[in-house]
N, CA, C and O atoms as a DFTB+ gen file, in Angstrom:
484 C
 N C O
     1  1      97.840     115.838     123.351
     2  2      98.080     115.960     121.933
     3  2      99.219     116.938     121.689
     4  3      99.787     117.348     122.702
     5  1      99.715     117.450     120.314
     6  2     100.528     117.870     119.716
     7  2     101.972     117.005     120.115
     8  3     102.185     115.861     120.516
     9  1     102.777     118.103     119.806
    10  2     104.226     117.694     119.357
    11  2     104.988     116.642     120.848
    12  3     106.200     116.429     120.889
    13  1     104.486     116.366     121.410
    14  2     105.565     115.801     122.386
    15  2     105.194     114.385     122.133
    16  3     105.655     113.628     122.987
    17  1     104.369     113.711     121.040
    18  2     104.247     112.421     120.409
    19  2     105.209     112.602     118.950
    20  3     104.939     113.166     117.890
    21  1     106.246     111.982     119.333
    22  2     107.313     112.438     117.791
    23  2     107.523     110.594     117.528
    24  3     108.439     109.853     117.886
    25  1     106.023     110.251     116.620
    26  2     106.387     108.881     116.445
    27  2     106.450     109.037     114.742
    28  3     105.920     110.022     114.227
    29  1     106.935     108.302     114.143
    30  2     106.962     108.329     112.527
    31  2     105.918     107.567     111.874
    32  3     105.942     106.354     112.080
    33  1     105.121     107.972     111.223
    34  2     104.073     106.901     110.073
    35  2     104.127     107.440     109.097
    36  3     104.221     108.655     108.923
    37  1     104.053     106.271     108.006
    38  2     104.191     106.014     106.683
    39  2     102.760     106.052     106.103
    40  3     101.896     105.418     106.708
    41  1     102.488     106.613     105.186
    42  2     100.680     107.006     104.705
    43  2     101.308     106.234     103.496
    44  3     102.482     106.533     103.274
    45  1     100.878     105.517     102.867
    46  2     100.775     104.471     101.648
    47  2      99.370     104.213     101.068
    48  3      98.539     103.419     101.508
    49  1      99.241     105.122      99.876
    50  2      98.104     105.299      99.404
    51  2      98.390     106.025      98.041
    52  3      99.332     106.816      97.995
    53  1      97.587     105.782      96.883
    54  2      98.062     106.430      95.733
    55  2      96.952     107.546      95.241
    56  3      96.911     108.069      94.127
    57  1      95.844     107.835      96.622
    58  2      95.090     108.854      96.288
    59  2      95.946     110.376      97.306
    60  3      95.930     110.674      98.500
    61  1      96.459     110.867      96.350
    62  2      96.990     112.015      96.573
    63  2      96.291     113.209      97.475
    64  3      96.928     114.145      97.959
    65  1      95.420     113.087      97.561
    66  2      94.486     114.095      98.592
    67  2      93.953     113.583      99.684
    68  3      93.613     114.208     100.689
    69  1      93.874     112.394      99.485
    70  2      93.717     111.471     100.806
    71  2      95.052     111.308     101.817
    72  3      94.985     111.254     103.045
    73  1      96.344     111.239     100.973
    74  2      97.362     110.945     101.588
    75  2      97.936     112.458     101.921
    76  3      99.071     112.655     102.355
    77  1      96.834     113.639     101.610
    78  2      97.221     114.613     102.422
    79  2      96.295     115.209     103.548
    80  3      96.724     116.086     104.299
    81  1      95.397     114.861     103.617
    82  2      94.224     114.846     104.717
    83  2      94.901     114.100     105.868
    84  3      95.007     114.573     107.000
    85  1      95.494     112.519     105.378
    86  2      95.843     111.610     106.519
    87  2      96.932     112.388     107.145
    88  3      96.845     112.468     108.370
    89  1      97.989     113.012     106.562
    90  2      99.400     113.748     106.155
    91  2      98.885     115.132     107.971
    92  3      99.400     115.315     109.074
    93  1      98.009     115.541     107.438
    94  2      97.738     117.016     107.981
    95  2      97.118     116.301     109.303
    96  3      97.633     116.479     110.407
    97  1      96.006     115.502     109.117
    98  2      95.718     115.110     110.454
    99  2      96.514     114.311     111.805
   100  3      96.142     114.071     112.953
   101  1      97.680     114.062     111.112
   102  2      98.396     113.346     111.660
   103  2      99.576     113.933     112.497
   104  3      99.898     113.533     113.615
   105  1     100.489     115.466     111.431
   106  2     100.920     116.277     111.772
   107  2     100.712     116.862     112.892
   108  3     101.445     117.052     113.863
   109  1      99.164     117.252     112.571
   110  2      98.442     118.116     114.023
   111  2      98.230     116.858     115.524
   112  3      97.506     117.027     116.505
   113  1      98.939     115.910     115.286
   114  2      99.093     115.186     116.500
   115  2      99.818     115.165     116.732
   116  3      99.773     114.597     117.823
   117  1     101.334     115.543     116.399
   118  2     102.445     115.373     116.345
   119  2     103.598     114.504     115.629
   120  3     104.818     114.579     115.774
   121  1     102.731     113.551     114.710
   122  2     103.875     112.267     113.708
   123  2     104.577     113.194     112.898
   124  3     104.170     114.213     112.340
   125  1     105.616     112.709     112.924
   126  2     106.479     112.683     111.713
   127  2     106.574     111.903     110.790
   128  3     107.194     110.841     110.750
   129  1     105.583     112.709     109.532
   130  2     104.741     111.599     108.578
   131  2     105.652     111.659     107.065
   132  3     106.017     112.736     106.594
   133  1     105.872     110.660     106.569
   134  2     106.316     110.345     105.200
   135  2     105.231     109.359     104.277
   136  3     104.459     108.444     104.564
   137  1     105.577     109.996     103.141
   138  2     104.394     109.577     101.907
   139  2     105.122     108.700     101.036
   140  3     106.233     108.876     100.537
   141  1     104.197     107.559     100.906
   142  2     104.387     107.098      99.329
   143  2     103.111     106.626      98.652
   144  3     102.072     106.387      99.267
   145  1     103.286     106.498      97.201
   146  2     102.549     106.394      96.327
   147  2     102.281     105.049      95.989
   148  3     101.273     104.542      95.497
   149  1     103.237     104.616      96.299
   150  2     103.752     102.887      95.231
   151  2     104.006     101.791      95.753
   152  3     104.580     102.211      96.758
   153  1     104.023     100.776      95.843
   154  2     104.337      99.586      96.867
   155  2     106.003      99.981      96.424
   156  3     106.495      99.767      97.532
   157  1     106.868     100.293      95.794
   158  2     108.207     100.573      95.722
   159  2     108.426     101.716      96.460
   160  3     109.327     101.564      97.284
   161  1     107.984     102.663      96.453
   162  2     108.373     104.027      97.080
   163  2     108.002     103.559      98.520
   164  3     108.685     104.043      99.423
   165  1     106.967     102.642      98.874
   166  2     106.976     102.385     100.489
   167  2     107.725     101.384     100.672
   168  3     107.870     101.054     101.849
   169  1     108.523     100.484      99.503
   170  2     109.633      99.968     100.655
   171  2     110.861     100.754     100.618
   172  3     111.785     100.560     101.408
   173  1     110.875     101.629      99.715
   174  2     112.314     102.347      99.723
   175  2     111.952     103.300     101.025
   176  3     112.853     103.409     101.856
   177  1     111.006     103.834     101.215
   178  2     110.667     104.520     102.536
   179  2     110.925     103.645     103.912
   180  3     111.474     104.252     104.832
   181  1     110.637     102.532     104.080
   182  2     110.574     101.529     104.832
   183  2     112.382     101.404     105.014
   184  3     112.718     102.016     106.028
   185  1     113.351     100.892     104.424
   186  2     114.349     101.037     104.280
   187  2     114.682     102.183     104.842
   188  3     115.093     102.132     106.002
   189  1     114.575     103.684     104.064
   190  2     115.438     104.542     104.407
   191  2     115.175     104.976     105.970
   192  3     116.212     105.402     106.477
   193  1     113.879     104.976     106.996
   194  2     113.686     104.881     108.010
   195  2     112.488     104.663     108.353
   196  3     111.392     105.171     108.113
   197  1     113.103     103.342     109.297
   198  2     111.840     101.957     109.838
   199  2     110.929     103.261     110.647
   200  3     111.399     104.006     111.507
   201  1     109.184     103.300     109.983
   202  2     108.649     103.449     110.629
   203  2     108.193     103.011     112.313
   204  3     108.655     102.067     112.953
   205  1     107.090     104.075     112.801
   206  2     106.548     103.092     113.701
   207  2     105.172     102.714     113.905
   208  3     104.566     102.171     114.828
   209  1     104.738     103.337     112.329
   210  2     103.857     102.822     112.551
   211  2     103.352     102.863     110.442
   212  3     103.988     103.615     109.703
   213  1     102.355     102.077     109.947
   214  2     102.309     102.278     108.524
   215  2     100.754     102.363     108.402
   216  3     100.030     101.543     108.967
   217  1     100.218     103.496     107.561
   218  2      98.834     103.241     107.373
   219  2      98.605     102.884     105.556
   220  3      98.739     103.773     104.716
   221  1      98.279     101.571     105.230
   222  2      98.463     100.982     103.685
   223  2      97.178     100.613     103.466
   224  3      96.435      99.762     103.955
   225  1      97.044     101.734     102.320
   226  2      95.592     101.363     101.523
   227  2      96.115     100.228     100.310
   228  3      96.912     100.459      99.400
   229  1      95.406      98.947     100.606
   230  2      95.071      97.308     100.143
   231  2      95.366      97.793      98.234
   232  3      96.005      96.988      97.557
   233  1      94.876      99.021      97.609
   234  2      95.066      98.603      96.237
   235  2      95.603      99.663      95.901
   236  3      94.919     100.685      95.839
   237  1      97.290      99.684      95.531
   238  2      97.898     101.167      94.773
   239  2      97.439     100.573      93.404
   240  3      97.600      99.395      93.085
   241  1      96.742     101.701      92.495
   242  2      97.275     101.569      91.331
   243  2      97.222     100.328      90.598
   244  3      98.084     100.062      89.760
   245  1      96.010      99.349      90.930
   246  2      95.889      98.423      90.449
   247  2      96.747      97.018      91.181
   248  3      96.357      95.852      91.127
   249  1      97.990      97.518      91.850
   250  2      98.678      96.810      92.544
   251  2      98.093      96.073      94.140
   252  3      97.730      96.995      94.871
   253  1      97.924      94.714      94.813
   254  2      97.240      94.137      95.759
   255  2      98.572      94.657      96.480
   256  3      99.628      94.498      95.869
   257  1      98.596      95.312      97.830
   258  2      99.674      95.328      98.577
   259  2      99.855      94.157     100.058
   260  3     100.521      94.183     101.093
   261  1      98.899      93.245      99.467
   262  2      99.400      92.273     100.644
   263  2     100.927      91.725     100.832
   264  3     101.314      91.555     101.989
   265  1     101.818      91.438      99.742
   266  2     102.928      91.395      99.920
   267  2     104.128      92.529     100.763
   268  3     105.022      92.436     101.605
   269  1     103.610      93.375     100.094
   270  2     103.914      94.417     101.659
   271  2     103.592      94.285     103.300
   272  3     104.240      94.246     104.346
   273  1     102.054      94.238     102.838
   274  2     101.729      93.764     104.164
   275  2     102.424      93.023     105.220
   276  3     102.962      93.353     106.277
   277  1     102.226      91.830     104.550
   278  2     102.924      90.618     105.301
   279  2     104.374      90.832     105.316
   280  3     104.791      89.689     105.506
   281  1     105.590      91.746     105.216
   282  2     106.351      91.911     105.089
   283  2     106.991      92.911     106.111
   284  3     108.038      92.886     106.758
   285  1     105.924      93.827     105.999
   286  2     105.611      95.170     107.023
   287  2     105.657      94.120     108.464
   288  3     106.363      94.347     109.447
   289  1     104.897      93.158     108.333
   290  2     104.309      92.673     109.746
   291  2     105.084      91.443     110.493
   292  3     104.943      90.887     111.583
   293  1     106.227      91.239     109.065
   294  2     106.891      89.869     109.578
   295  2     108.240      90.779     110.299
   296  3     109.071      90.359     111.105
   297  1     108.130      92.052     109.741
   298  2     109.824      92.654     110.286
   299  2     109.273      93.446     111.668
   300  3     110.079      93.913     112.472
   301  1     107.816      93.551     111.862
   302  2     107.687      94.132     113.184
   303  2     106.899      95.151     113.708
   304  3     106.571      95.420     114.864
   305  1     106.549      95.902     112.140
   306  2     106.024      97.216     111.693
   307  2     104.453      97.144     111.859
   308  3     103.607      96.712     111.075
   309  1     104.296      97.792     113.335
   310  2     102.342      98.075     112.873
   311  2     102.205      98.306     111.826
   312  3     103.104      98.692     111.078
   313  1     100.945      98.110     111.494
   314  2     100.012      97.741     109.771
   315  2      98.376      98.437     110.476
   316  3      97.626      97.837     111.246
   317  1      98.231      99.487     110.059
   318  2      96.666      99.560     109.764
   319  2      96.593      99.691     108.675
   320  3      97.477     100.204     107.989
   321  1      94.966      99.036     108.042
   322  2      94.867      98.838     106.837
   323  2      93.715      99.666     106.122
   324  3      92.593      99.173     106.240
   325  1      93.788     100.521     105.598
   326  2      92.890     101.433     105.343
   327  2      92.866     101.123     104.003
   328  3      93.765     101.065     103.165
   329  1      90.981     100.823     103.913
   330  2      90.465     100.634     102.602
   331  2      89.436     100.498     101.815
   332  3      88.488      99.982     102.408
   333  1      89.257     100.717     100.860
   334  2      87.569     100.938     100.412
   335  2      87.082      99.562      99.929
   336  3      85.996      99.628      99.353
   337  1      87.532      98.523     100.005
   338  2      86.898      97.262     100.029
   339  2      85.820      97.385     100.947
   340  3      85.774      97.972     102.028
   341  1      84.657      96.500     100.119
   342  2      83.517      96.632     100.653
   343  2      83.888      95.214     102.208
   344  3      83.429      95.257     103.349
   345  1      84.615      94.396     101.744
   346  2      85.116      93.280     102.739
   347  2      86.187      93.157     103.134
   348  3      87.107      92.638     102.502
   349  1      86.301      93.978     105.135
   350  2      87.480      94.217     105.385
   351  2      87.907      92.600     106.223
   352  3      89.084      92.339     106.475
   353  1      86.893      91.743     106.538
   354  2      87.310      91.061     106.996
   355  2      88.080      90.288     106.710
   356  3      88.108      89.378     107.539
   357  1      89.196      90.092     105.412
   358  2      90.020      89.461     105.408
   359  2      91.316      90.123     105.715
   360  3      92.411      89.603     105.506
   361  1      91.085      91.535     106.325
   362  2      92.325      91.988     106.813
   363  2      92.508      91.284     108.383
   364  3      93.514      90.951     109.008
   365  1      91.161      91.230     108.678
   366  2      91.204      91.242     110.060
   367  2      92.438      90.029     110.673
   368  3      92.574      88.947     110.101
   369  1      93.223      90.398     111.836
   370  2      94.082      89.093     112.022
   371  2      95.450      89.063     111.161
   372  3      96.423      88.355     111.420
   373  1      95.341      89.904     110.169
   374  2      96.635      89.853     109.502
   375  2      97.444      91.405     109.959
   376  3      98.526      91.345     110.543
   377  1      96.896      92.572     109.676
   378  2      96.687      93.611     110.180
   379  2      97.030      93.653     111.344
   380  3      97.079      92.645     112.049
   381  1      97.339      94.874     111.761
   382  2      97.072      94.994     113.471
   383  2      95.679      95.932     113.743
   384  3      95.128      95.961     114.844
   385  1      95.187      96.714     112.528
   386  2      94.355      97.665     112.414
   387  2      93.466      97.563     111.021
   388  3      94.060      97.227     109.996
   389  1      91.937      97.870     110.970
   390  2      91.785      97.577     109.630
   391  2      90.422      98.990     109.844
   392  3      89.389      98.815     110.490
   393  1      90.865     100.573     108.980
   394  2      90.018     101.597     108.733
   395  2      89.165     101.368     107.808
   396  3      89.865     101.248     106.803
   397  1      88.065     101.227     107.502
   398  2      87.711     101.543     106.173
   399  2      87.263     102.548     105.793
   400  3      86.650     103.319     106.531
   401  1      87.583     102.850     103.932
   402  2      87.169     104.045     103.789
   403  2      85.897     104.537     103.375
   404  3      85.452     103.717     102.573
   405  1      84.892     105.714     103.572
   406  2      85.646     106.860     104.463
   407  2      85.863     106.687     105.476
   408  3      85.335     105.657     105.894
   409  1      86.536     107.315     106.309
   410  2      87.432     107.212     107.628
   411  2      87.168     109.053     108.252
   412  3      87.294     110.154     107.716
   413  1      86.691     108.498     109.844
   414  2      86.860     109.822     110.478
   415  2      88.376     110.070     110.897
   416  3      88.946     109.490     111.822
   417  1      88.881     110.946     110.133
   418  2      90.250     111.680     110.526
   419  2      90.467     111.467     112.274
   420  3      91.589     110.980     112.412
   421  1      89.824     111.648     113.596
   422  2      90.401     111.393     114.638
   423  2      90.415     109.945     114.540
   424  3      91.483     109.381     114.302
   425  1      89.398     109.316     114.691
   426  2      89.492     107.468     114.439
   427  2      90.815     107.025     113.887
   428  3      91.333     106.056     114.443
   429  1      91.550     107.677     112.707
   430  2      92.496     107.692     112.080
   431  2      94.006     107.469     112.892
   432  3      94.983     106.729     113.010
   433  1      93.330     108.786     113.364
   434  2      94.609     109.421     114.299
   435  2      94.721     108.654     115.431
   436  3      95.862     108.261     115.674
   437  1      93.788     108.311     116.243
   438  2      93.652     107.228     117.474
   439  2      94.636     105.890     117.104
   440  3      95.737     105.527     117.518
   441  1      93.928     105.486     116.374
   442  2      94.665     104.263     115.602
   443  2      96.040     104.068     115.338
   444  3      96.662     103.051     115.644
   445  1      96.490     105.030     114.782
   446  2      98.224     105.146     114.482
   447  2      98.534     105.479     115.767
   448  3      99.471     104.705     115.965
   449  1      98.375     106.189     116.928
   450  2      98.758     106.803     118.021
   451  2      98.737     105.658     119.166
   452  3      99.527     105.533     120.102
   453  1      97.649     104.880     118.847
   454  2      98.113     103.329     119.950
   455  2      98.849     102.208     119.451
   456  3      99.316     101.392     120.246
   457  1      99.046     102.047     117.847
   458  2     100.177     101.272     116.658
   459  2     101.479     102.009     116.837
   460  3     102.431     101.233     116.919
   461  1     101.651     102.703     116.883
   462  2     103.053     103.379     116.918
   463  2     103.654     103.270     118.303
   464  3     104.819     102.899     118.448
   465  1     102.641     103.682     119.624
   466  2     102.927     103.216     121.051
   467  2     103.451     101.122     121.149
   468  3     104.284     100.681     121.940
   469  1     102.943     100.570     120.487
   470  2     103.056      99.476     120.382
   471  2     104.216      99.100     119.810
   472  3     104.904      98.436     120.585
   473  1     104.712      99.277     118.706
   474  2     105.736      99.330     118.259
   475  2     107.140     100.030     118.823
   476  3     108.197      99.623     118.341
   477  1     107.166     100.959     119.721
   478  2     108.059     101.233     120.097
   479  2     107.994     100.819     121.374
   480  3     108.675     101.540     122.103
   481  1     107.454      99.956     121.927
   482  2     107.848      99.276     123.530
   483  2     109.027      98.579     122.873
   484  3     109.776      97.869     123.544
C-alpha cells in the first residue's frame, strides 16, 4: 500500500461526504483522485485527464448516468458502479464492478486498485 500505486480515479457522485470518504480512502492508498458532482463535470473531468479507473454512483441529482456509463466503457475506462439501488443486478455485465451502498471503504479500495491495474495493461 501507499504512494508507489500512482493510478488516477474519478469519484462521481453528488453526495458530497461520500465523495469525500471515497476521496480520503483512496488517497491513503495512493490514487490520484479527482471529483465530480454532475454527469457534465465527469465528462469534462474525463476529457481533461483519461482516468484509470471511475467509481459512478447510477443517480446524480435525479440524473440516470447510464449514458456515461456506457461511454466510460465503450472508450476503455474501468466502471465500478456504486449504488444504493436496491437492484444491482442490472449493472452486472455492463460494469466492470458493481459496490453497493453502504460500502466497506477497503472493499472500495480493493476494487479500484484491481480496475485501474486493468486498465493500464
Amino acid at each position: 500500500m501507499g504512494s508507489s500505486f500512482a493510478a488516477t480515479a474519478l469519484v462521481v457522485d453528488d453526495d458530497e461526504p461520500l465523495r469525500l470518504l471515497v476521496r480520503v480512502n483512496l488517497e491513503l492508498d495512493g490514487f490520484s483522485v479527482r471529483e465530480a458532482a454532475t454527469l457534465e463535470a465527469a465528462d469534462e473531468a474525463v476529457r481533461a485527464e483519461r482516468p484509470d479507473v471511475v467509481l459512478l454512483d447510477m443517480h446524480l441529482g435525479g440524473q440516470d448516468s447510464t449514458p456515461l456509463l456506457l461511454r466510460l466503457r465503450s472508450s476503455g475506462i474501468p466502471v465500478a458502479v456504486v449504488t444504493g439501488s436496491a437492484d444491482t443486478s442490472q449493472y452486472v455485465g455492463v460494469a466492470d464492478a458493481v459496490l453497493a451502498k453502504p460500502f466497506v471503504p477497503a472493499s472500495l479500495v480493493d476494487v479500484a486498485r484491481r480496475l485501474a491495474r486493468v486498465g493500464r495493461v
